[in-house]
N, C-alpha and C positions, 0 to 999 in steps of 0.2 A: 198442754203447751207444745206446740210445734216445734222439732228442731232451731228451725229459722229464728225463733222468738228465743230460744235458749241462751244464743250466742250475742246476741245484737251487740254487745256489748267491748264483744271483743276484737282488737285488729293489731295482729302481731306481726313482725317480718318473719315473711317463706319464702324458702327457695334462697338467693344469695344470700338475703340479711342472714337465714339460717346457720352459715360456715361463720360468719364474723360474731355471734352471739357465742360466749364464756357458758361453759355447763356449770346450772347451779348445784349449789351446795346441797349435796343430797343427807337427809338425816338416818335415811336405812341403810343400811350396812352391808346389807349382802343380797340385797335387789335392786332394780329403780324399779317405787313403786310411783304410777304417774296418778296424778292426782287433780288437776286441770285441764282445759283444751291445750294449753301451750307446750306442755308437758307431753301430750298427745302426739301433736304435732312433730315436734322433733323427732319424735321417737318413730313417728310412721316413715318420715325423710330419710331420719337414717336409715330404717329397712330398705327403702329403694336403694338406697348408697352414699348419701350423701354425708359428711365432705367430700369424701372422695371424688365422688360425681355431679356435675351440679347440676341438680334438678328442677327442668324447667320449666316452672308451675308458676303463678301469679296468686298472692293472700288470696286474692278473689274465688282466682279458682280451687285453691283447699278448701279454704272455707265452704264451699258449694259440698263439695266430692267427701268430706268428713259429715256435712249434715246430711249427706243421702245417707250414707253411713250408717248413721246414729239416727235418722228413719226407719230404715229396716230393722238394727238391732231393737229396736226401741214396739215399733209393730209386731215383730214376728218372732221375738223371742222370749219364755216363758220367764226366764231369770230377770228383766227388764222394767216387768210388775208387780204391782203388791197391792192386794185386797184391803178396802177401806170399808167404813161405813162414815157419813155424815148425815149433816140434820140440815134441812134445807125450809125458809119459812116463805110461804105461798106469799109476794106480792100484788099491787095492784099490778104492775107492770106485766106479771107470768097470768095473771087472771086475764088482762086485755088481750096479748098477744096470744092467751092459748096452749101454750106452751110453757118449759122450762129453758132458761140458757145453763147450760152443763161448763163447767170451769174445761180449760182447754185441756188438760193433763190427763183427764179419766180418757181411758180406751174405750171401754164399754161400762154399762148399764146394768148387771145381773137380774136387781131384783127393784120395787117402788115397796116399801113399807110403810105400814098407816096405822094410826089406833085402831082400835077395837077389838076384838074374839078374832083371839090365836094373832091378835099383832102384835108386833117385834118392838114399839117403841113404852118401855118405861117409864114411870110418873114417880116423883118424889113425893114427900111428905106434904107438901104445899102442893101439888097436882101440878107440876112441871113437869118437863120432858127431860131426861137425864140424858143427854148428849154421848156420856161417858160409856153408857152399856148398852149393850146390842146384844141380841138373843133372839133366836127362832119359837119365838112360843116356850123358851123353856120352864120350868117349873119356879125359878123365880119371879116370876111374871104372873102380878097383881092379878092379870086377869083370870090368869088359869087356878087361882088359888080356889076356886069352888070345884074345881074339877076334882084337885088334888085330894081334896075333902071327901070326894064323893068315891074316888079308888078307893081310899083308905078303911072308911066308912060301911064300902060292900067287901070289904076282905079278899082286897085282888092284890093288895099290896103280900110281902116277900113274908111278914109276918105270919098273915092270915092265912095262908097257904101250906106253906113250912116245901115248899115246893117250885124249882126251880123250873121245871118245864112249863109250870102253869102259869108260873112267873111270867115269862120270856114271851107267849103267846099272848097273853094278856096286856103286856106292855105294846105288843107288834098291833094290836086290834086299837088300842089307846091311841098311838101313830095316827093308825089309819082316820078313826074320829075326829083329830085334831087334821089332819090334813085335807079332810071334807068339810070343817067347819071353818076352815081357814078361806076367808074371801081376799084371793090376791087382787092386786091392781093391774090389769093390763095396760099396756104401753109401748110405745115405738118410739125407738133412740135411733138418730141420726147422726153419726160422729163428725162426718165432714163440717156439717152443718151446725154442731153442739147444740140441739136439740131435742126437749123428751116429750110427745104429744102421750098425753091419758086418754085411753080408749074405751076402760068400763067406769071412770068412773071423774067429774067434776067435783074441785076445790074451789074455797072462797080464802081470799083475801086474811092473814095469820093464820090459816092452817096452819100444820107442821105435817112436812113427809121424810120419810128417811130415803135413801138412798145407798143400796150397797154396791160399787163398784170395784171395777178395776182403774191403779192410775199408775200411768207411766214414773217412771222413776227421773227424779230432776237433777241432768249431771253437776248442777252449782250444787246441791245440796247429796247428795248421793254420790260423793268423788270415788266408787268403788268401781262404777258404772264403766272408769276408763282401763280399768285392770280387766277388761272381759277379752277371751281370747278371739271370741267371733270379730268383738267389734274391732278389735286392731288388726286381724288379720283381712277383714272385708273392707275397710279404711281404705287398707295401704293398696289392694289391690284397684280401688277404684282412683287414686291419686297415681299408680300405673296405668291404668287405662288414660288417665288426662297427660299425663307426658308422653306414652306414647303416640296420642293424638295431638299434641302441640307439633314432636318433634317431625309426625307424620308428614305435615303440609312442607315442609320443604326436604324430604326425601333423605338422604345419608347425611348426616349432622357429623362435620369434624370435633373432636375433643382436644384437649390439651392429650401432650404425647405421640396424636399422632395418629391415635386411633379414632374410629367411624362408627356413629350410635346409627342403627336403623332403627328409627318410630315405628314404622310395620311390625318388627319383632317384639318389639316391648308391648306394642298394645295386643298383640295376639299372643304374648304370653300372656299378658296380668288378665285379658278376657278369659282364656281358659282355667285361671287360676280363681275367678271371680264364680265360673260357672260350676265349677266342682263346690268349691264351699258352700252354695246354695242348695247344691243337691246332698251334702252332707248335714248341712242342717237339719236341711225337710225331714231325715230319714230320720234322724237324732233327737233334734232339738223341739222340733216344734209339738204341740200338742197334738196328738192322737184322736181320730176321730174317732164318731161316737159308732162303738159296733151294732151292724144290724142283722138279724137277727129274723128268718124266711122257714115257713113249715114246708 
């Protein structure tokens, strides 16, 4: 689910309504902990200064500058998602088109899992697909039950041995068999797109495929999302960047008091302040690539 589709919902006063709205009732004691977009909001305001200053931004444009926001935090940061598995049943409709359509929330695609020798999807007592358990081939798993038979059987198991190193190699060769007799599903996910094309391999119509993804985390239902320090801190710098580009077009803004806001300064503070945090992420936060690795 897209930023933009998160909020639809929501249209609060920013910016003046924000000084005349009453602070609610807070139940924690010894933080504010924010827990909605609205919530958010204020709280980014007041970072720039507001009451004190009145910050001259329109709902519109928050609303824009908090879903870039919570784009980024939401794409680039590992805290953001959470590993799923689901069960997804082959239509006529995915048969026609060729394709699967992918729920809008998942990021990516890790794996395609299917019945058979060394599959992941589990059958109950009536030969159902049990939705609830997911497993990489492991040893509760129906199928590999003749396998399990057949270690035990030739005395490779911990008993047979009375020996842990023979153990340990024995289990690593087992690996390797299951992971040679293991026939994956190739596939190509296109996220923009929310589609998964199968490459090695055609379904018909009730299949069942699993699907182990990643999926973004949903701020209506995950209100932890807005206590993240990235996202309030990359927020408030891009609703900086949008006042000081409002107040930019007309050059030295008088204030109450007396004093003189320049839009220049402000937007080339909060750009430099935008541009370090992206570079401290990158270093931080984000996932590590994979090392490689040259004779």
């Amino acid at each position: 689910m897209t930023p933009s589709l998160f909020f639809c919902k929501y249209s609060v006063g920013i910016g003046k309504n924000i000084m005349a709205r009453k602070p609610a009732e807070k139940k924690y004691k010894h933080y504010n902990k924010l827990t909605c977009y609205e919530d958010f909001v204020d709280y980014c305001f007041r970072r720039l200064g507001a009451p004190v200053i009145n910050i001259e931004i329109t709902p519109e444009q928050a609303f824009d500058r908090i879903s870039d926001a919570l784009q980024y935090f939401l794409e680039y940061d590992l805290e953001s998602v959470s590993e799923t598995f689901f069960l997804h049943k082959i239509s006529s409709e995915d048969v026609k088109n060729g394709y699967l359509t992918i729920p809008m929330d998942v990021l990516d695609v890790m794996e395609v899992l299917t019945p058979g020798i060394g599959g992941a999807l589990q059958t109950d007592a009536n030969g159902h697909y049990d939705t609830s358990v997911y497993s990489f081939g492991c040893w509760e798993n129906p199928t590999w039950n003749w396998f399990n038979n057949c270690y035990w059987s030739a005395g490779i198991g911990f008993a047979g041995s009375q020996s842990l190193f023979y153990y340990e190699v024995s289990m690593q060769y087992i690996q390797l068999l299951r992971t040679l007799l293991t026939a994956k599903t190739e596939f190509l996910y296109r996220r923009r797109q929310r589609k998964l094309w199968f490459l090695s391999k055609s379904y018909t119509e009730g299949e069942f495929v699993g699907l182990y993804v990643t999926k973004m985390l949903d701020p209506e239902k995950d209100d932890c999302i807005w206590e993240s320090d990235l996202l309030k801190s990359y927020a408030t710098c891009l609703l900086g960047l949008q006042w000081g580009t409002n107040l930019g077009k007309f050059g030295n803004v008088p204030s109450a008091g007396g004093l003189t806001i320049n839009g220049d300064e402000i937007r080339q503070r909060y750009a430099e302040m935008k541009k370090e945090l992206e570079e401290e992420h990158e270093l931080k936060f984000r996932e590590p690539p994979m090392p490689y690795f040259c004779n």
